[in-house]
SERO-215551 format. One line per field, with one value per residue: residue number from 1; residue in one letter; x, y, z of N, C-alpha, C, O in turn. Coordinates in Angstrom, 1 decimal. Each point is the difference from the previous one (the first is absolute). Layout:
SERO-215551
k	c(NUM ...);
r	c(A ...);
neast	c(X ...);
nnorth	c(Y ...);
nup	c(Z ...);
caeast	c(X ...);
canorth	c(Y ...);
caup	c(Z ...);
ceast	c(X ...);
cnorth	c(Y ...);
cup	c(Z ...);
oeast	c(X ...);
onorth	c(Y ...);
oup	c(Z ...);
***
This chain:
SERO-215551
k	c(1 2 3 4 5 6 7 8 9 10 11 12 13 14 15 16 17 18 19 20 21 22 23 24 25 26 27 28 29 30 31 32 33 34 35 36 37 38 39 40 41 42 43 44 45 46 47 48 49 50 51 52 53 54 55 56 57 58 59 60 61 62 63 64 65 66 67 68 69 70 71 72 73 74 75 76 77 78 79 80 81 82 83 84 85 86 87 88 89 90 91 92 93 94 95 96 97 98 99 100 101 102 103 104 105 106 107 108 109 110 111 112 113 114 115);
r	c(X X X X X X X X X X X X X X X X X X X X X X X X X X X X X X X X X X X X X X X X X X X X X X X X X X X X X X X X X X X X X X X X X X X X X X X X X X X X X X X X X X X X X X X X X X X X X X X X X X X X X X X X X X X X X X X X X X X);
neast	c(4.4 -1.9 1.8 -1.5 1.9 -0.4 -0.9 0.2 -0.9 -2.3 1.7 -2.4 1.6 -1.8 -1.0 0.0 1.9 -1.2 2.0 -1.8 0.3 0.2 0.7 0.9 -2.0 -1.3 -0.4 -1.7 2.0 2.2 0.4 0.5 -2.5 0.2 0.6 -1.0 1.1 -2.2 1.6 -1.7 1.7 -0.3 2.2 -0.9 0.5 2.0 -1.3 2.8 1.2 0.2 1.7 -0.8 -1.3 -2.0 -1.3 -0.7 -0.3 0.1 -1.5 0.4 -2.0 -0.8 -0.7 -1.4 1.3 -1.1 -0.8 2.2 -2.0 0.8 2.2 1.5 -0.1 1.4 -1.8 -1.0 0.5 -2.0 -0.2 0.7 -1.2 0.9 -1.3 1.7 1.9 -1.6 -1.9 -0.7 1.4 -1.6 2.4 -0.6 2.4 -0.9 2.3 0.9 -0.7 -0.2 -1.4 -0.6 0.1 2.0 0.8 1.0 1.2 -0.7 2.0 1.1 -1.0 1.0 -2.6 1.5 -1.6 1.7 -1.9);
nnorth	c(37.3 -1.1 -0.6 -1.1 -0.9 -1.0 -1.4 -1.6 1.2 -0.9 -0.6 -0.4 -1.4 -0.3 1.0 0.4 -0.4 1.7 0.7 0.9 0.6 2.5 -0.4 1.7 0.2 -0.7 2.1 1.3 -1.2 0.2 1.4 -2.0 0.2 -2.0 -0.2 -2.2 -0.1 -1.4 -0.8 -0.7 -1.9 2.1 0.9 -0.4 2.2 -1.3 1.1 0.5 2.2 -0.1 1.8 -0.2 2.0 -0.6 -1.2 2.0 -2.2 -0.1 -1.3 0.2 1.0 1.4 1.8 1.4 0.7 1.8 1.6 0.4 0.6 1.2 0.6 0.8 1.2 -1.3 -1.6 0.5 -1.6 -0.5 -0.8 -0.5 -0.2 -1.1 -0.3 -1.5 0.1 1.7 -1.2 -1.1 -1.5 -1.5 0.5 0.7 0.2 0.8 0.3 -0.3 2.4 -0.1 1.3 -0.1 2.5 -0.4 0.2 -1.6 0.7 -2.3 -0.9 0.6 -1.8 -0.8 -0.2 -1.4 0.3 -1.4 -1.3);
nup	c(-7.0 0.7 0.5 -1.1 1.3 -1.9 0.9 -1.5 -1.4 -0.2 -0.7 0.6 1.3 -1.1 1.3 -2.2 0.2 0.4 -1.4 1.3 -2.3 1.5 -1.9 1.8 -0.7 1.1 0.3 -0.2 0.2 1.6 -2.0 -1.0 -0.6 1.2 -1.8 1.1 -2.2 0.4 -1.6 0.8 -0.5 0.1 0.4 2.6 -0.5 -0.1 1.0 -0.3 -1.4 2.0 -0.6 2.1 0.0 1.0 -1.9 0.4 0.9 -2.0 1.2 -2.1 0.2 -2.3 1.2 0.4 1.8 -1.8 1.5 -1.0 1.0 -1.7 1.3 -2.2 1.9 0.6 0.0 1.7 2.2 -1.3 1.9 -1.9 2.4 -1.3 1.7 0.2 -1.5 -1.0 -0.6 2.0 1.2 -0.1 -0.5 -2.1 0.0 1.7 0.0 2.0 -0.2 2.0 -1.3 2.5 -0.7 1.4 -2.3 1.5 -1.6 1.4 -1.3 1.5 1.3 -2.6 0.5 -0.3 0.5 -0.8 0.2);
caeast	c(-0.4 0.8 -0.2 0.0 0.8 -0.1 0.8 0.2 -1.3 0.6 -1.1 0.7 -1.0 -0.6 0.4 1.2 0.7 0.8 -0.2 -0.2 0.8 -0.7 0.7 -0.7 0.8 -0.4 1.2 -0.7 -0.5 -0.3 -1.5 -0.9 -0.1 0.2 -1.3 -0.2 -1.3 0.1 -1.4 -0.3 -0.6 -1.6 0.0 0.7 1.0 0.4 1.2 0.6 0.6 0.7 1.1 0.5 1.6 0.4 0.3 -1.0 -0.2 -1.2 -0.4 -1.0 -0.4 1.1 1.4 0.3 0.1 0.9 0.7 0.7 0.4 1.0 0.4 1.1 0.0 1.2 -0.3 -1.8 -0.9 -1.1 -0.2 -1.9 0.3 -1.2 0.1 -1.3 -1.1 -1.1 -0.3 -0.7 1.1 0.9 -0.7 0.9 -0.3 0.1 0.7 -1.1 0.0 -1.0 0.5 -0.9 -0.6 0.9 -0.2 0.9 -0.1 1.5 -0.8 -0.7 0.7 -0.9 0.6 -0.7 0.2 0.2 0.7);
canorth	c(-1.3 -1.1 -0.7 -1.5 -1.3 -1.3 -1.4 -1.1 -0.6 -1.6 -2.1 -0.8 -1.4 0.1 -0.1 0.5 2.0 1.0 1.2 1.0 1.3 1.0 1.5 0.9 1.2 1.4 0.4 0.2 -0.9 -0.5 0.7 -0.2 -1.3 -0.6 -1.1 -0.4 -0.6 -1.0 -0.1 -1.1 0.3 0.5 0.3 1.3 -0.1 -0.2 0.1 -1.4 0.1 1.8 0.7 1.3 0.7 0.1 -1.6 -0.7 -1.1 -0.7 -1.2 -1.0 -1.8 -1.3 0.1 0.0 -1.0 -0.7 1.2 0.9 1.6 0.4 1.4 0.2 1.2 -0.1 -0.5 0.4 -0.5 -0.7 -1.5 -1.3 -1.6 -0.9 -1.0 -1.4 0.3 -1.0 0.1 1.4 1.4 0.7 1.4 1.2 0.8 1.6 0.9 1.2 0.4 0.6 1.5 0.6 -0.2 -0.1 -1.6 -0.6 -1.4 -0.1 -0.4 -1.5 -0.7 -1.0 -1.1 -1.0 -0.6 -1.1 -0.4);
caup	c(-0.5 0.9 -0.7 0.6 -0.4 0.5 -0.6 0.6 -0.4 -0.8 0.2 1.0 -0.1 1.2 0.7 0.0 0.7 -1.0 0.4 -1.2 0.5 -0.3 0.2 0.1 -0.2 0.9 1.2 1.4 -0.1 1.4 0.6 -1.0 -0.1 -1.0 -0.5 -1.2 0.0 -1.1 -1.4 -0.3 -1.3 -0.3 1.4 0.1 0.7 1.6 1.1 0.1 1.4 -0.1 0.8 0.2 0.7 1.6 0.1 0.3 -1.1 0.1 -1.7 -0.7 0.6 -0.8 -0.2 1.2 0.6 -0.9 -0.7 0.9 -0.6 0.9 -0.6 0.2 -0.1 -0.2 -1.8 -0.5 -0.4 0.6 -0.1 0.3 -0.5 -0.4 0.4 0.0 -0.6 -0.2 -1.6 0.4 -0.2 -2.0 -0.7 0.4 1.2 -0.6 0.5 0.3 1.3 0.9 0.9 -0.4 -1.0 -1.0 -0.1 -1.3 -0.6 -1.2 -0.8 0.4 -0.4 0.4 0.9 -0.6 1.1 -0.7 -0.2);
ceast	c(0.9 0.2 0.9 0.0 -1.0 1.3 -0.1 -1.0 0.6 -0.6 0.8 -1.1 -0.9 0.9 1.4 0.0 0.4 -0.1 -0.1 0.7 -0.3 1.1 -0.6 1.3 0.2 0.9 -0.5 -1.2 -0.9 -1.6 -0.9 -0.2 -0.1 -0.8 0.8 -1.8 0.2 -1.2 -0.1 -1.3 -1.7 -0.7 0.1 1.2 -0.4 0.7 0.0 0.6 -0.2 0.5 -0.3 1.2 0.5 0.5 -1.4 -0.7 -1.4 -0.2 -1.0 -0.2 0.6 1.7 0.4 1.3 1.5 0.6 0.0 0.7 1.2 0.1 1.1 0.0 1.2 0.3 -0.6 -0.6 -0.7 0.2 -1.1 1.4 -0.8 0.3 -1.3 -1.0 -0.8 -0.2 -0.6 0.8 0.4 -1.0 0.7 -0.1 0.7 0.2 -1.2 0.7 -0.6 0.3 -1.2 -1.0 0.5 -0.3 1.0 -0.2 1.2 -0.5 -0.2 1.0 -0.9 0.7 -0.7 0.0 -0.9 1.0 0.0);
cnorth	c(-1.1 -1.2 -1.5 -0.7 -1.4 -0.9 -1.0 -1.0 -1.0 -1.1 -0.4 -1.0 0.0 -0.3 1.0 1.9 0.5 1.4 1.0 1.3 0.8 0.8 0.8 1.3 1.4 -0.4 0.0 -1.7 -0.3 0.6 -0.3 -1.6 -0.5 -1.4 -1.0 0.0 -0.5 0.0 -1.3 0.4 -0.2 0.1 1.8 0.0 0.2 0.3 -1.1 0.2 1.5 -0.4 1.5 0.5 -0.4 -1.3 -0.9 -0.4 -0.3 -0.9 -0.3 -1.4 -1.2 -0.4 -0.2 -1.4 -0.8 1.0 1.1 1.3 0.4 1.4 0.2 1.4 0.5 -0.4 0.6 -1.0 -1.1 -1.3 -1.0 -1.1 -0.9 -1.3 -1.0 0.7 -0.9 0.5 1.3 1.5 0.2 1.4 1.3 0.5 1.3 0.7 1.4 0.9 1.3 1.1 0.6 -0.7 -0.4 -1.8 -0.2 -1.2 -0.7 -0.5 -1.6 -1.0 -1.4 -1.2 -1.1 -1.6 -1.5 -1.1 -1.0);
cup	c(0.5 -1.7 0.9 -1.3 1.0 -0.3 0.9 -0.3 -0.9 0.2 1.3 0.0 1.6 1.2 0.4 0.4 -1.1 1.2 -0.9 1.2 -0.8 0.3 -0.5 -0.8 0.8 1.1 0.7 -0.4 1.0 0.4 -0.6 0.7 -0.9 0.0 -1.2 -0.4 -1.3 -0.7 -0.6 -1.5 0.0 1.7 -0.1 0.6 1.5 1.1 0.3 2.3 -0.1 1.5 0.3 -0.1 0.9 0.1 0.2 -1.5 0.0 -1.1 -0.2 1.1 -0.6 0.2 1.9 -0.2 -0.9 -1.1 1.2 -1.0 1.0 -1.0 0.6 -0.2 -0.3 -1.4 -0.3 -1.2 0.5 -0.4 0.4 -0.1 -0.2 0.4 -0.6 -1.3 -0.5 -1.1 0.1 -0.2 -1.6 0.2 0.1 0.9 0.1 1.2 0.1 0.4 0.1 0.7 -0.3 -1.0 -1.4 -0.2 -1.3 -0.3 -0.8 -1.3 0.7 -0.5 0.7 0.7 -0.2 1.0 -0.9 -0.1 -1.2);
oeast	c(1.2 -1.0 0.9 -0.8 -0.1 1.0 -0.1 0.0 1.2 -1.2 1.2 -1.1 0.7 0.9 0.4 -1.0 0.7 -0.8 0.8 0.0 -0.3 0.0 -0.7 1.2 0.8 0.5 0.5 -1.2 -1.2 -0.7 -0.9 1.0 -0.2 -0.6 0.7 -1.0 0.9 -1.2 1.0 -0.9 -0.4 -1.1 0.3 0.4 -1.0 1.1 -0.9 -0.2 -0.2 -0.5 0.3 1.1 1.2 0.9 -0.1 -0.1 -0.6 0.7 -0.8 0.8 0.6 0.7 0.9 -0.2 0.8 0.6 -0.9 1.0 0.1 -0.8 0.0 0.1 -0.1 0.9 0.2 -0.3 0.7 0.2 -0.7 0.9 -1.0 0.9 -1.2 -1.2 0.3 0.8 0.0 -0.4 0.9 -1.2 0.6 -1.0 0.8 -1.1 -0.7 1.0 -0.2 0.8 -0.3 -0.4 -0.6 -0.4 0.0 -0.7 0.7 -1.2 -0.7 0.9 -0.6 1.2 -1.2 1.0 -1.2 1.3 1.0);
onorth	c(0.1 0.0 0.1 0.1 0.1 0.5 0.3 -1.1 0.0 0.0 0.0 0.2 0.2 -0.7 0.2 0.7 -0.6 0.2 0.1 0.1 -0.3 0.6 -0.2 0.3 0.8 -1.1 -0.8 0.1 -0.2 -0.4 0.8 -0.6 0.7 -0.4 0.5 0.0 0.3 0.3 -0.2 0.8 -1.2 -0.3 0.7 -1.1 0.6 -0.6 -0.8 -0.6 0.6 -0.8 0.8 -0.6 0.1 -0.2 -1.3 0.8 -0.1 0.2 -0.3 -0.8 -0.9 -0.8 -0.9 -0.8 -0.8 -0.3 0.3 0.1 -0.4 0.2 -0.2 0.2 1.0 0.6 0.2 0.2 -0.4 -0.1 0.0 -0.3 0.2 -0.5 0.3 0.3 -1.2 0.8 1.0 1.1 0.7 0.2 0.2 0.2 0.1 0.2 0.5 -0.6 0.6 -0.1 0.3 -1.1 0.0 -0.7 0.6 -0.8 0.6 0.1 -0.9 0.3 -0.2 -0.3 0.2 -0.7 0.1 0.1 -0.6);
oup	c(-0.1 -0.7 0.8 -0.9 1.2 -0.6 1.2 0.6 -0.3 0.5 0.2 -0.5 1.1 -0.3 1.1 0.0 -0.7 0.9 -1.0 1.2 -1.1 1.1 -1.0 0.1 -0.3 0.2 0.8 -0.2 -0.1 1.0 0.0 0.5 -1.1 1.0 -0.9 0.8 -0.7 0.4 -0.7 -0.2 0.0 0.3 -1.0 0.5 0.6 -0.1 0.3 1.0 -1.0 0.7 -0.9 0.0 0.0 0.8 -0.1 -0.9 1.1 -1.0 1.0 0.2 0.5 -0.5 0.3 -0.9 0.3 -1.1 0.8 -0.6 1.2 -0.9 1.2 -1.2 -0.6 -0.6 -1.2 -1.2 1.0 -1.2 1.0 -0.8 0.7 -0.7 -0.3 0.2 0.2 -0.4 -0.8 -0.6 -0.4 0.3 1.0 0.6 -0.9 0.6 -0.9 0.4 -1.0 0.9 -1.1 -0.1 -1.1 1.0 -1.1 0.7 -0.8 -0.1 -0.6 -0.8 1.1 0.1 0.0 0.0 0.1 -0.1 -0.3);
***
């Protein structure tokens, strides 16, 4: 059982960076992908970023250009930076990680993007 820590979520005023961060509990971190994704109230949830094992990143169209997934294997743990947010980005978002058939979850942490 992988268990994940979020933190760094909060009010920021459009335009503004927060970074959310995902520690991981598991040791063989470096072999699991990993994902944010997000829940906007009376939405489905979403893939925000995911990170392979290997580094390779992928994003949301919404997001392209102004959030950057990264991963510290050494921490074992995952970073969303959030650049130029918009009202659009209010919503929980939730630490993923990925082995196989295996799927974690963190309890999430909100992010509120107002001004």
């Amino acid at each position: 059982q992988v268990q994940l820590v979020e933190s760094g979520g909060g009010l920021v005023q459009p335009g503004g960076s927060l970074r959310l961060s995902c520690a991981a509990s598991e040791t063989n971190f470096s072999i699991y992908a990993m994902g944010w994704y997000r829940q906007a109230p009376g939405k489905q949830r979403e893939l925000v970023a995911g990170i392979s094992s290997g580094g390779n990143t992928n994003y949301a169209d919404s997001v392209k250009g102004r959030f950057t997934i990264s991963r510290d294997n050494a921490k074992n743990t995952v970073y969303l930076q959030m650049n130029s947010l918009k009202p659009e980005d209010t919503a929980v978002y939730y630490c993923n990680a990925k082995l196989r058939l295996l799927r974690y979850w963190g309890q999430g942490t909100q992010v509120t993007v107002s001004s």
